[in-house]
C-alpha positions, 0 to 999 in steps of 0.5 A: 550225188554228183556235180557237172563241172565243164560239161562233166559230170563227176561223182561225189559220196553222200558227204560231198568228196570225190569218188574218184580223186582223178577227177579233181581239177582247180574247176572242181575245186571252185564248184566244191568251193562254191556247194559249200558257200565259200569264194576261194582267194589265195589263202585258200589255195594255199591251204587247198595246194598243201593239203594236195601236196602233203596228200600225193607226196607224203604217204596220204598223209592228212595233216591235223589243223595244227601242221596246217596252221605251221605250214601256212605261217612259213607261207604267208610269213605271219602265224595264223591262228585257228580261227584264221583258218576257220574263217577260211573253212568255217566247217572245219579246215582239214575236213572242209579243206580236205572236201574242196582240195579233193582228197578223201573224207578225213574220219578221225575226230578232233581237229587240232 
């Protein structure tokens, strides 16, 4: 499968993710945003640029729902709860997130 974003065309898995994670950029986000029917607003970027964060700067790591929901309170200054999140990424905030962000498939199950 593949998207054209600005002229370019990138590769994605069968699932949707990034082939390559180079190609990522805010103009992929916003294509990736849009495939799966969601307008992202600031929230979402938040979650979105944390996810990126703790991916490049720590390790790979891919947060479960519970770290996200942490961190985002520390950010917004309220606590969220889950369904603020799944609100946000109604198919799942570290799976859907982590696809629009343009890191790899999350695999593990659960979420919390």
């Amino acid at each position: 499968m593949a998207i054209e974003v600005n002229g370019k065309t990138i590769e994605t898995t069968p699932s949707g993710y990034l082939q390559e994670l180079a190609d990522w950029s805010e103009d992929v986000a916003m294509k990736l945003a849009e495939i799966e029917g969601i307008t992202l607003t600031d929230k979402h970027w938040d979650v979105i640029n944390y996810l990126r964060s703790e991916y490049h700067d720590n390790a790979q790591n891919q947060p479960m729902e519970r770290v996200v929901l942490k961190e985002m309170a520390k950010k917004w200054g309220t606590k969220p709860t889950s369904k603020d999140l799944y609100t946000l990424f109604p198919l799942a905030p570290t799976k859907q997130g982590t696809k629009i962000a343009g890191l790899p498939e999350v695999l593990r199950k659960g979420g919390y």
